[in-house]
C-alpha positions as CSV (number, residue, x, y, z in Angstrom):
1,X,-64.2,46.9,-54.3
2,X,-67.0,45.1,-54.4
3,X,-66.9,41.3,-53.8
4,X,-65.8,39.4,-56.6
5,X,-66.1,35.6,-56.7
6,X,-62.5,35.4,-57.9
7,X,-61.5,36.0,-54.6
8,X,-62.6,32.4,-54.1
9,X,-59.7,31.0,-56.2
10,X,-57.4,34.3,-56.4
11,X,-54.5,32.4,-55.0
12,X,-51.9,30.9,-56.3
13,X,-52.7,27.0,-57.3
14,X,-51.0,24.0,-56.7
15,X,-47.1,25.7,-56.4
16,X,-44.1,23.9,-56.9
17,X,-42.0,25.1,-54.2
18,X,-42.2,27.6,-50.7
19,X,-45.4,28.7,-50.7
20,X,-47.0,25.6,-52.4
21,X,-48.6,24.0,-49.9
22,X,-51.0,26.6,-48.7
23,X,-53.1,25.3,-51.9
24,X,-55.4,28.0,-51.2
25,X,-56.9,27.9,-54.7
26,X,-60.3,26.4,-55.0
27,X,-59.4,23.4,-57.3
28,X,-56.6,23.1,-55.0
29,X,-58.3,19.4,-53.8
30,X,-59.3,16.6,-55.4
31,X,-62.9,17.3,-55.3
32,X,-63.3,20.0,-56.6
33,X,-61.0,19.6,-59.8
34,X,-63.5,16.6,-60.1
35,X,-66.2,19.0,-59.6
36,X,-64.7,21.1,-62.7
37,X,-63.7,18.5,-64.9
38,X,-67.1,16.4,-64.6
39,X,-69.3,18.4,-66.4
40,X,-69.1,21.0,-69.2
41,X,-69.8,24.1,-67.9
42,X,-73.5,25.4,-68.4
43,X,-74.7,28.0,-70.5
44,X,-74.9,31.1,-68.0
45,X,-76.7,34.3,-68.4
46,X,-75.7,37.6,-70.4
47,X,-75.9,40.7,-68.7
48,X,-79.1,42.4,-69.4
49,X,-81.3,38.9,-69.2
50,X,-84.0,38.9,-66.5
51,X,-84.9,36.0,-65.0
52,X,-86.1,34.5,-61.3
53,X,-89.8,35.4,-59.7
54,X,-93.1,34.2,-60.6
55,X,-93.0,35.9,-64.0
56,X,-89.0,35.1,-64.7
57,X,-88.4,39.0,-64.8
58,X,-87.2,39.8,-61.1
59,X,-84.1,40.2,-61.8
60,X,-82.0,42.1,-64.3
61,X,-78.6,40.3,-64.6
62,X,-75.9,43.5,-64.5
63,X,-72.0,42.1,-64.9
64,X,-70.1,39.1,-64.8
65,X,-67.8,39.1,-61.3
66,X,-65.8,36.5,-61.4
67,X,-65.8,32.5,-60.7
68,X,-64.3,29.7,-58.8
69,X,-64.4,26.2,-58.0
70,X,-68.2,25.9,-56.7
71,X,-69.7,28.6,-59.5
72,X,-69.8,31.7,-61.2
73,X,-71.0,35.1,-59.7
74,X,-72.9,37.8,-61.6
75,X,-74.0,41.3,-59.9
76,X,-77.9,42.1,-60.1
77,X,-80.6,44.0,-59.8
78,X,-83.6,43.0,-57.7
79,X,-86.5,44.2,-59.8
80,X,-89.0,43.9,-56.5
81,X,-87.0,45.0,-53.9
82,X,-85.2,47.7,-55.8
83,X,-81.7,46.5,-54.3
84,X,-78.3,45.0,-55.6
85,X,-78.3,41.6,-54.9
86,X,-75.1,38.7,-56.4
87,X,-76.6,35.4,-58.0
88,X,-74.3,32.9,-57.6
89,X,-75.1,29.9,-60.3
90,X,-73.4,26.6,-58.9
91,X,-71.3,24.4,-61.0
92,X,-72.8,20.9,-62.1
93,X,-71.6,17.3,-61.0
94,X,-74.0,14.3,-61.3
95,X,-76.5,14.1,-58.7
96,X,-74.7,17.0,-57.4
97,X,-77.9,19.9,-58.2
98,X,-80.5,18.5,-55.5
99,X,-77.4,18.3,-53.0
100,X,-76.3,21.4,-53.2
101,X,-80.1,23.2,-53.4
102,X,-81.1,21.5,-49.8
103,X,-77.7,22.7,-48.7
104,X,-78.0,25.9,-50.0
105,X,-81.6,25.9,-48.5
106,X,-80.0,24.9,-45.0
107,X,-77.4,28.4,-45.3
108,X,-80.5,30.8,-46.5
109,X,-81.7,29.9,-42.9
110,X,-78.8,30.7,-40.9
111,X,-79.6,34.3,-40.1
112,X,-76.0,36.0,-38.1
113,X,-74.3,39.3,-39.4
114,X,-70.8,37.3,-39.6
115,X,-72.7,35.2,-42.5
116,X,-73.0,35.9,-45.8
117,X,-77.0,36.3,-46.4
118,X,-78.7,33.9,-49.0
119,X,-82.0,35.1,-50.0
120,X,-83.6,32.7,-52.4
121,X,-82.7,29.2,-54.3
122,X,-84.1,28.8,-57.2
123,X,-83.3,27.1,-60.7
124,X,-82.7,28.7,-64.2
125,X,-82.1,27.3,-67.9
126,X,-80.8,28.9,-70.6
127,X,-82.2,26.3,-72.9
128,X,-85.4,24.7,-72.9
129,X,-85.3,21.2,-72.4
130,X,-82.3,21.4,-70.8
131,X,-81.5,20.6,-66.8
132,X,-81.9,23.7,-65.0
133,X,-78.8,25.3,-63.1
134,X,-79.3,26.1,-59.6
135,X,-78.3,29.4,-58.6
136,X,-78.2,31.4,-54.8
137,X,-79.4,35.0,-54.6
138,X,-77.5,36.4,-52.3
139,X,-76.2,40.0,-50.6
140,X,-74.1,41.8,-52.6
141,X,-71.0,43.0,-50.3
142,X,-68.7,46.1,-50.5
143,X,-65.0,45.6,-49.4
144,X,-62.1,42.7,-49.9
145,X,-61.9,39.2,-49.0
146,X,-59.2,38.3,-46.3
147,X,-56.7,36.8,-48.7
148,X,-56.6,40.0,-50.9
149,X,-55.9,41.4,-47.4
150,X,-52.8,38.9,-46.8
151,X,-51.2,39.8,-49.8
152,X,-50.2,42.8,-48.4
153,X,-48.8,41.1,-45.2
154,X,-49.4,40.2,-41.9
155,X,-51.8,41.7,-39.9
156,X,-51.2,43.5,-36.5
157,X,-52.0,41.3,-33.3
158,X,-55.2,43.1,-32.5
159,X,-56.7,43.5,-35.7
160,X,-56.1,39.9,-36.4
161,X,-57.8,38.4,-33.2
162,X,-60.9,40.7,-33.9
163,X,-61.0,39.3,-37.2
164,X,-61.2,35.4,-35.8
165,X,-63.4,36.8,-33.2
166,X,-66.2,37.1,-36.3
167,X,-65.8,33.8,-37.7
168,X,-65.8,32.5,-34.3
169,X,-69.1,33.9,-34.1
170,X,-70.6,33.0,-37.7
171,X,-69.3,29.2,-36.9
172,X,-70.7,29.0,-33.9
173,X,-74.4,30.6,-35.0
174,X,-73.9,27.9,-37.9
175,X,-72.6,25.2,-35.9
176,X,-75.5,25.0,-33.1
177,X,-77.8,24.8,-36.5
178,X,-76.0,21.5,-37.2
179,X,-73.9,22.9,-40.6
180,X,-70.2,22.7,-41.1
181,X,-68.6,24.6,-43.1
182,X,-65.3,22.6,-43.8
183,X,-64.2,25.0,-46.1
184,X,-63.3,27.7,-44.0
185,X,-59.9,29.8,-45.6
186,X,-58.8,33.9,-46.1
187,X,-60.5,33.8,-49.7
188,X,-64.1,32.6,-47.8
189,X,-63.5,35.5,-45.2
190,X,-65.0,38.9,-46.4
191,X,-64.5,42.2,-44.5
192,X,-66.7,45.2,-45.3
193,X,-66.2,48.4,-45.7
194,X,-67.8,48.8,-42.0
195,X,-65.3,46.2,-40.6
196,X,-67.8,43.4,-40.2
197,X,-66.5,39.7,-40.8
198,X,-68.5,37.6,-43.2
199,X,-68.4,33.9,-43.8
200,X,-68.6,33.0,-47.6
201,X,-69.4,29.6,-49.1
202,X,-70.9,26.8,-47.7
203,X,-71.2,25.0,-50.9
204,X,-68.9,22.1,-49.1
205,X,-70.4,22.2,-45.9
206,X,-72.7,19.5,-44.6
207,X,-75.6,19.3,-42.8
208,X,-74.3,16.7,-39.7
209,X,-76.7,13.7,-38.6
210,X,-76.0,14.0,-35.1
211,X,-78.9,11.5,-33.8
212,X,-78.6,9.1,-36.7
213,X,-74.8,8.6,-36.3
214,X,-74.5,9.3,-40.1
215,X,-70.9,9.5,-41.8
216,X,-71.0,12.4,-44.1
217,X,-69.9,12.6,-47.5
218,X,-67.4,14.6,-49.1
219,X,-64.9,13.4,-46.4
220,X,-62.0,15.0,-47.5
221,X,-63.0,17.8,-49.5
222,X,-61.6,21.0,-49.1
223,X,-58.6,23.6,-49.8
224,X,-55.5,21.2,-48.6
225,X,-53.3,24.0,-46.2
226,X,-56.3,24.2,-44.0
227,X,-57.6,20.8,-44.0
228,X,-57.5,19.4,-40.7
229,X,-55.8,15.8,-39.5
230,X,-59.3,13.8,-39.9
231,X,-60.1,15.4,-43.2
232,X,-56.9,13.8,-44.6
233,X,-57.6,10.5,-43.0
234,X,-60.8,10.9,-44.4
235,X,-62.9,10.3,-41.0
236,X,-66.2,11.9,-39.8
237,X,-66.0,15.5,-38.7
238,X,-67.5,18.2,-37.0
239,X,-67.4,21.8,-35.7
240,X,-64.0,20.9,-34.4
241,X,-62.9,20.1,-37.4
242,X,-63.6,23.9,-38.5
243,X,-61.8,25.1,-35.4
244,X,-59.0,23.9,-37.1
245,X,-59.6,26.1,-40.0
246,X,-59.7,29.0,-37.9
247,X,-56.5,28.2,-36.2
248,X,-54.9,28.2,-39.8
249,X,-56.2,31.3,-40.5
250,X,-54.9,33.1,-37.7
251,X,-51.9,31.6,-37.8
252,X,-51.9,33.1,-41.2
253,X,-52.7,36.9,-40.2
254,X,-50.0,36.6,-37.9
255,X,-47.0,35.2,-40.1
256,X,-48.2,35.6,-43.6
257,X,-48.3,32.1,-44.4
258,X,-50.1,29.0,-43.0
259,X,-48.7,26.8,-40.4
260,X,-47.9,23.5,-42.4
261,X,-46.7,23.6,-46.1
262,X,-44.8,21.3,-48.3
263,X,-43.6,21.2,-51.8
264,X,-46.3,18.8,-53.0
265,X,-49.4,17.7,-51.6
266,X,-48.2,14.5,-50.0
267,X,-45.3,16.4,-48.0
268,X,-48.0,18.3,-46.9
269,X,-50.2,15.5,-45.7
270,X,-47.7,14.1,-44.0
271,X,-46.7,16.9,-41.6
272,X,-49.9,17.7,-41.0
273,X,-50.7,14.2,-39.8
274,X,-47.2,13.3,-38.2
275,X,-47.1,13.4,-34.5
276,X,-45.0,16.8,-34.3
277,X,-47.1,20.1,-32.9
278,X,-47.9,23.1,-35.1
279,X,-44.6,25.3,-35.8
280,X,-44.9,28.2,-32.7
281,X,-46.3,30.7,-33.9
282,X,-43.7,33.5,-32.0
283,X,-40.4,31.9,-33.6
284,X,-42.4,33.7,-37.2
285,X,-43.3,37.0,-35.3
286,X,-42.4,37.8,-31.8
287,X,-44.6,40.1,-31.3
288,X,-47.4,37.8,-30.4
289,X,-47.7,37.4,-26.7
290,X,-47.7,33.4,-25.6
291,X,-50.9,33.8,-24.3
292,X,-52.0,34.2,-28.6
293,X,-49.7,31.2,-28.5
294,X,-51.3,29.4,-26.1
295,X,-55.1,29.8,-27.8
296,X,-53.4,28.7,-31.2
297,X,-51.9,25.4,-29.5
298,X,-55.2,24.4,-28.4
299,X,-57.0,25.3,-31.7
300,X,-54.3,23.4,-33.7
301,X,-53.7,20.3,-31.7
302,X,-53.9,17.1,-33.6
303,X,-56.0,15.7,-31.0
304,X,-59.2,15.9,-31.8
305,X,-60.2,15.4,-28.1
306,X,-57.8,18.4,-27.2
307,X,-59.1,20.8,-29.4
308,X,-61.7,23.4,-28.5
309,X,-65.1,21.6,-28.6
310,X,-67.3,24.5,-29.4
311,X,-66.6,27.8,-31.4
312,X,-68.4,29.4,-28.7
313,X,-66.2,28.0,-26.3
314,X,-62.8,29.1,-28.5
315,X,-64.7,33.0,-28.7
316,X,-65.3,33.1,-24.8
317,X,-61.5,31.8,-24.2
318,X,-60.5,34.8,-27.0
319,X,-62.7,37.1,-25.8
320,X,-60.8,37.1,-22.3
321,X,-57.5,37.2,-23.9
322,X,-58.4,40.4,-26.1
323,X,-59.8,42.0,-22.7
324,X,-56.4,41.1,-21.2
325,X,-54.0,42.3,-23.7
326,X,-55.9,45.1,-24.4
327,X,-56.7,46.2,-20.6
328,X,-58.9,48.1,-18.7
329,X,-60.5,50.0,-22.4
330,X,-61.7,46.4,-24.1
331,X,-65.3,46.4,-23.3
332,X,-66.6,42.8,-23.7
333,X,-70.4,41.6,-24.5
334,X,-71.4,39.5,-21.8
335,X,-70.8,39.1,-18.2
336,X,-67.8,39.6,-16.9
337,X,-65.9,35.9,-16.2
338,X,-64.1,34.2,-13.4
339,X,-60.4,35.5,-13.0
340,X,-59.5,33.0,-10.8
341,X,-58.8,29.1,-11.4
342,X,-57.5,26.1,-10.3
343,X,-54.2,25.6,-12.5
344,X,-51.2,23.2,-12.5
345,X,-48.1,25.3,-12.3
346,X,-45.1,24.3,-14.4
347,X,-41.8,25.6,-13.6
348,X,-38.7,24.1,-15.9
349,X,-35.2,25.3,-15.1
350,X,-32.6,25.1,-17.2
351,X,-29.2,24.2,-14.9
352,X,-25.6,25.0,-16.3
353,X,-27.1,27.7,-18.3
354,X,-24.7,30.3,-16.5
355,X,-21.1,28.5,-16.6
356,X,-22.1,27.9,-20.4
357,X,-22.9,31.5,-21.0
358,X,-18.8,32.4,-20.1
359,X,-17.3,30.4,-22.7
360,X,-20.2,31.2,-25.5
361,X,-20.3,34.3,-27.1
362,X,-23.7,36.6,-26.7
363,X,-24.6,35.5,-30.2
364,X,-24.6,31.6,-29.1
365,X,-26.4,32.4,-25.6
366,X,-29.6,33.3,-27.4
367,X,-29.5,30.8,-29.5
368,X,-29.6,28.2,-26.9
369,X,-32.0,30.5,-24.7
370,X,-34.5,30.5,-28.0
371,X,-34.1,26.8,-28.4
372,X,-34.9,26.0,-24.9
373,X,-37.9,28.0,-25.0
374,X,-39.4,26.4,-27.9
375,X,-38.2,22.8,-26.8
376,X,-40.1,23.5,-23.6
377,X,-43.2,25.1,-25.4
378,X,-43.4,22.2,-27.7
379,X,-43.5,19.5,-24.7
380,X,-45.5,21.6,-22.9
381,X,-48.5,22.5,-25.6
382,X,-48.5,18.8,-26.8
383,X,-49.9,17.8,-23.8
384,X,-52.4,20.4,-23.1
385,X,-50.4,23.4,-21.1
386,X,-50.0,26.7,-22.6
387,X,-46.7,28.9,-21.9
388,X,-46.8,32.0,-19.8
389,X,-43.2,33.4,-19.1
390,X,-40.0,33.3,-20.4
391,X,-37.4,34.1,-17.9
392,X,-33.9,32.9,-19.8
393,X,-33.1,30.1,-18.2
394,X,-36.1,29.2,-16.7
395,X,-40.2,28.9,-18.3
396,X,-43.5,29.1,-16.6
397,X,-46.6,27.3,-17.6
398,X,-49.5,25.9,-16.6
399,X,-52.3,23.5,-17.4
400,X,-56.1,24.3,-17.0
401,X,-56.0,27.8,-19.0
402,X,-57.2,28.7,-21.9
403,X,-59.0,25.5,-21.5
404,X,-59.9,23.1,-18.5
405,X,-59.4,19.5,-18.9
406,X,-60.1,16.3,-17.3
407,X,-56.6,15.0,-16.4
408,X,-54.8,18.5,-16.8
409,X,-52.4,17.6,-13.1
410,X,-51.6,14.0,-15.1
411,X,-50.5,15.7,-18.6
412,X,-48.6,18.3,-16.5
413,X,-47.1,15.9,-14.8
414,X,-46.2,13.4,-17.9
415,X,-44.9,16.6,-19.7
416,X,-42.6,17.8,-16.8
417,X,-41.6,14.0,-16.9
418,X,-40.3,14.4,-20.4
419,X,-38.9,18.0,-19.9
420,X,-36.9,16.7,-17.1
421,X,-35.2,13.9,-18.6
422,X,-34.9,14.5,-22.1
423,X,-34.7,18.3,-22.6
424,X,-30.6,18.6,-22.8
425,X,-30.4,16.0,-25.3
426,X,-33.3,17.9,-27.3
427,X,-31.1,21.2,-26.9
428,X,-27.8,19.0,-28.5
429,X,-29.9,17.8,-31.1
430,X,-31.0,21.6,-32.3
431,X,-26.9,23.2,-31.5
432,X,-24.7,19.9,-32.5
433,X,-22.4,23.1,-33.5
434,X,-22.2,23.6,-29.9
435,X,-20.8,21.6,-26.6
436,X,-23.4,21.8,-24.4
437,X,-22.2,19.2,-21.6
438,X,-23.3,19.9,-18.0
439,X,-26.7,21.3,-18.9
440,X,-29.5,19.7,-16.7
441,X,-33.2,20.2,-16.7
442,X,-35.2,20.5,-13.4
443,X,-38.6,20.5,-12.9
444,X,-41.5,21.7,-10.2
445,X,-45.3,21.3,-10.1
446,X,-47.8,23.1,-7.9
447,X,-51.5,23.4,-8.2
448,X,-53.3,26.2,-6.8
449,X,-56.1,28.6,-7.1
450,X,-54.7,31.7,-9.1
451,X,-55.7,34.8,-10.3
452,X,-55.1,35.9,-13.8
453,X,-54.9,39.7,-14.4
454,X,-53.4,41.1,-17.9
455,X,-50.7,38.8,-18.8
456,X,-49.4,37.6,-15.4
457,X,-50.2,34.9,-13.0
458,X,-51.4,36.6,-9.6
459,X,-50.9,34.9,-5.9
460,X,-48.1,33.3,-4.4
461,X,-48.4,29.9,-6.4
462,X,-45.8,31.4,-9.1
463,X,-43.4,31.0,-6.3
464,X,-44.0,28.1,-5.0
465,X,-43.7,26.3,-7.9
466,X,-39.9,28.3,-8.6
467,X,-38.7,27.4,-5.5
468,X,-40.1,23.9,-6.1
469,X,-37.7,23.5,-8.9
470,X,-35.1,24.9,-7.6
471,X,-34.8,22.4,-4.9
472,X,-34.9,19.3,-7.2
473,X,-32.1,17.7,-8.5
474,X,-31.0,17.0,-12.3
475,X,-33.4,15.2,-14.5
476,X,-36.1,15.8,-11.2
477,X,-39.7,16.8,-11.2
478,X,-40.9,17.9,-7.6
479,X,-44.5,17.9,-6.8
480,X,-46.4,19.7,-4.0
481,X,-48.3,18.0,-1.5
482,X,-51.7,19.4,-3.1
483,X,-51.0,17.8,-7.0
484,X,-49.2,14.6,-5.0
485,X,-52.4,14.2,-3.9
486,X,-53.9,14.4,-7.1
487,X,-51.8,12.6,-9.7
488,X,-50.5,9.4,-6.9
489,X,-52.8,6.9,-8.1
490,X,-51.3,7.7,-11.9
491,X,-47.5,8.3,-11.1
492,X,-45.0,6.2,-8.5
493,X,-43.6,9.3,-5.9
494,X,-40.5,9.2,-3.5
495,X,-41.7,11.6,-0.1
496,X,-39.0,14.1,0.6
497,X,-39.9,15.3,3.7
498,X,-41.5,18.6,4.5
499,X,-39.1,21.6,3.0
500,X,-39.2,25.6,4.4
501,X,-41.0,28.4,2.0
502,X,-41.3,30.7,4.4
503,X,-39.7,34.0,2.6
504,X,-40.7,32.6,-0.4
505,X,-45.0,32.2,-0.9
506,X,-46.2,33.2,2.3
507,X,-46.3,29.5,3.6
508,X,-44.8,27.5,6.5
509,X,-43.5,24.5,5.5
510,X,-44.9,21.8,2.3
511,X,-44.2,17.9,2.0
512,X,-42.6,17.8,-0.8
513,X,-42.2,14.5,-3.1
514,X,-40.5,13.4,-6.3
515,X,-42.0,12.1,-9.3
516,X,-40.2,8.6,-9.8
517,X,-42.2,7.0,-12.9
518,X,-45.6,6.6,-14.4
519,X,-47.2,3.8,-13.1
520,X,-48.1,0.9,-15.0
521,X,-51.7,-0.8,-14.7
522,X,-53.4,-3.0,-16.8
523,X,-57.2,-0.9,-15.5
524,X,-57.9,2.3,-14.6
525,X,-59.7,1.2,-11.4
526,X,-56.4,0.1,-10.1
527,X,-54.8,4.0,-10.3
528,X,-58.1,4.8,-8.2
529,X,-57.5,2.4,-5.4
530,X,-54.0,2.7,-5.1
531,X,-54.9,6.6,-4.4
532,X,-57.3,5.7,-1.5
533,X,-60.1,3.8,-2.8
534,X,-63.5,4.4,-4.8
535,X,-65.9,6.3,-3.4
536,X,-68.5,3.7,-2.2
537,X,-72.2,3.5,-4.1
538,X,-75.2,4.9,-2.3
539,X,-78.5,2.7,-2.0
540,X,-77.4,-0.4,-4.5
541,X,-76.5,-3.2,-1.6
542,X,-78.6,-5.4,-3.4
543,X,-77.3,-4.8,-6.9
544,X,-74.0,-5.2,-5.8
545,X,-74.7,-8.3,-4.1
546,X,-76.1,-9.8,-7.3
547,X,-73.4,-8.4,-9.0
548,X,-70.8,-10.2,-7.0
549,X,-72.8,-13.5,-6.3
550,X,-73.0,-13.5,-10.5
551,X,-68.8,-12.6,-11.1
552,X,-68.2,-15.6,-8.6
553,X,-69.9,-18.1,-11.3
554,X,-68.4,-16.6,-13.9
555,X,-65.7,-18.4,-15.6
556,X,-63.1,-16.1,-18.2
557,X,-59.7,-17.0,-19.2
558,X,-57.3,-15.1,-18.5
559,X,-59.5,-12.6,-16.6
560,X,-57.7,-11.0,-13.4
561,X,-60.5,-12.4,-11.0
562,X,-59.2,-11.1,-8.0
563,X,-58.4,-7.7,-9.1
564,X,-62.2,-7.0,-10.6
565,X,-63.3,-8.6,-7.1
566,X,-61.4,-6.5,-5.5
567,X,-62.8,-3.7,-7.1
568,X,-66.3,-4.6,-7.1
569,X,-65.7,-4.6,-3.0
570,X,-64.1,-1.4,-2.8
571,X,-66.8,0.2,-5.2
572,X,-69.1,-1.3,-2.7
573,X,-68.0,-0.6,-0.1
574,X,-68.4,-4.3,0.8
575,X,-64.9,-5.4,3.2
């Protein structure tokens, strides 16, 4: 069918139970039943009026297709072009006409197929004397918008990540122009008859004032299910904040229904801003590998530092995992990335798991199996890892894939920490129906340079880091020489000794060590010397002379003297 600016508000509105939450209906927010209510609505066109162009005839208004929160949509002809164009008339607020225009202006440049194209902005009135309403002229599309899609269900793995692979691309075409959309839901996705992926509606985007530091307005408008943590809290946002979005929405292809609901809208606000992750996605549908979980984790963390930064950056990381999961036939644009990285293994075993397993009945076995596996994956994504392998008892992870961050071997470590200690009593807490007394959790770390082909982690690391936590003892997190290295300034560490692999990852022998606590400093400087030292500054002797000869005169109460002198020396290099 051909687009229809229902489609913009065909959802359901503000529901009452289930469903409720995903609020997908355009005067599903606050703003935009203010938007509605403000003003009368204007007088509009008739089809067979002409109006636009120099001389007010270019074009011939045709039908009436629909409306929603931001304005009304007719189909028209484009007397000078000869070509179907929609003219989309935009709703009146005051003060709200010369916004929207320069807005409006800011989309007609954006010029990407995943974008819906705006040809002209210009004004019309229907009665003279009266203010003018501004209206877009824009492409006419053939096809459906994604949420008339949904309502017929879920949508198959690969089909759905194609689908986020063009918004991914119109965000990020839109994104490096400086405009947000902040709007971004299945009814302001449009799929073509071809296939191709459009973006619809920027009318609550903003244009962001990067250099001057500039708060935007409109902080918390948009359609509540996909509204992301600092849109509730009503704080600055940018292209992150849309990342969000697009996490929602494929969250949505996969299950049917968004991640977060609630049966009014502040249930809803406060489980999206509570401290607990994003329901997993494969406890919905299965069928989704954990590498789609993985990409989902990081798009939906309530971090805003954690999330992807760029929605090139989220395409490149899904672009490698469509390649993978679709093997050697996926042909990706581009060059052809690195396949090897420097990860932080995480193996968790689950102890007991086979004495349980002959008293409980098959039935109760996977239960517990399922609940350890998302207990882990919960821990695990909230601090940054993604989830590779399930293996009953036992789960693989690591940290440093989809996405490299700075302190990746610290947040693995302060996960498997957590895992370690606290995962039977998570696993009573999800089965009190059952006695689970005797399980332990074990833990082991290893970093490495791995190779990733399809879904599986290539090299001998995968064993290493088994055999690591297979040697440590209940509630124990063993660490490799290479991460001990990396992570001893952070965490207080026991040696073990060195311990055989031989047999098990093509190594000798390893020093092994055991994670005893996180350590506690008041400055990060301190982490850094306990670890060896800074590394000393190049050509400032003098500087750091002054500096010094100055902090001795200084006088600061309370200040740890010593320990910033200490510092300063070590920076320096100074004995």
């Amino acid at each position: 069918m051909s687009w229809d600016a229902t489609q913009e508000g065909e959802h359901e509105g503000l529901p009452t139970s289930g469903h409720e939450a995903s609020g997908a209906s355009d005067f599903d927010d606050s703003f935009l039943r203010e938007l509605g209510q403000s003003e009368p609505l204007p007088v509009l066109p008739l089809p067979g009026e002409v109006l636009g162009g120099p001389d007010g005839r270019r074009y011939e208004v045709l039908e009436w297709m629909g409306g929603g929160g931001m304005g009304q949509v007719f189909r028209a002809r484009d007397e000078t072009l000869r070509r179907e164009v929609a003219l989309k008339f935009l709703l009146p607020r005051p003060g709200f006409g010369a916004e929207a225009l320069a807005e409006a202006r800011a989309v007609a440049r954006l010029d990407q197929e995943n974008i819906v194209r705006i040809f002209d902005v210009a004004e019309w009135s229907g009665i003279p004397e009266e203010p003018g309403v501004p209206f877009l002229v824009m492409e006419c599309l053939e096809g459906e918008s994604l949420a008339a899609l949904l309502k017929q269900g879920r949508l198959e793995v690969g089909r759905a990540l194609e689908v986020l692979d063009g918004i991914c691309a119109g965000l990020a075409h839109a994104h490096e122009r400086g405009l947000v959309h902040r709007d971004l839901k299945p009814g302001n996705v449009f799929l073509t008859r071809e296939g191709t992926v459009k973006l619809l509606d920027f009318g609550l985007s903003h244009l962001v004032a990067a250099s001057a530091g500039l708060t935007p307005p409109l902080l918390t408008a948009g359609t509540p299910a996909y509204m992301a943590p600092e849109q509730w809290r009503g704080e600055a946002q940018d292209a992150r904040t849309d990342l969000w979005a697009a996490g929602v929405v494929l969250y949505e292809m996969l299950t049917g229904r968004p991640p977060f609901q609630g049966a009014t809208l502040g249930e809803l606000r406060e489980r999206v801003l509570s401290e607990e992750p994003a329901p997993l996605v494969r406890a919905r549908n299965p069928e989704v590998s954990p590498e789609v979980e993985a990409l989902l984790a990081t798009a939906l963390t309530k971090d805003l530092e954690r999330r992807f930064p760029t929605a090139r950056e989220l395409r490149h990381e899904l672009r490698e995992l469509r390649a993978r999961l679709a093997g050697p036939g996926f042909e990706e644009a581009g060059p052809k990335s690195q396949q090897r990285r420097q990860l932080v293994l995480l193996s968790c075993q689950l102890r007991g798991l086979s004495r349980l397993a002959g008293r409980l009945d098959a039935e109760d076995v996977g239960e517990l199996e399922a609940a350890f596996q998302q207990s882990c994956a919960e821990v695990i994504q909230r601090h940054g890892g993604s989830v590779n392998l399930y293996m009953s008892g036992e789960v693989f992870a690591c940290f440093g894939c989809p996405q490299v961050r700075e302190g990746d071997s610290e947040r693995a470590v302060r996960a498997a920490l957590l895992l370690a200690q606290g995962l039977p009593e998570t696993l009573q807490r999800k089965l009190p129906h059952l006695s689970l007394s005797g399980l332990k959790a074990r833990v082991g770390l290893h970093t490495d340079r791995v190779g990733l082909d399809t879904r599986t982690l290539q090299g001998n690391a995968p064993r290493v880091v088994s055999r690591l936590a297979s040697q440590a003892g209940p509630g124990e997190v063993l660490v490799g020489e290479t991460l001990w290295r990396q992570v001893r300034g952070a965490f207080e560490t026991k040696l073990l000794g060195s311990r055989d692999f031989s047999g098990w990852a093509g190594l000798a022998r390893m020093d092994v060590h055991r994670v005893l606590r996180e350590r506690e400093v008041r400055v990060r400087f301190e982490r850094t010397l306990v670890a060896g030292g800074l590394t000393p500054l190049v050509g400032r002797e003098h500087e750091l002379g002054q500096l010094l000869e100055r902090w001795d005169g200084v006088m600061r109460d309370g200040c740890p003297r010593r320990s910033v002198n200490t510092t300063l020396r070590a920076c320096s290099g100074i004995p």
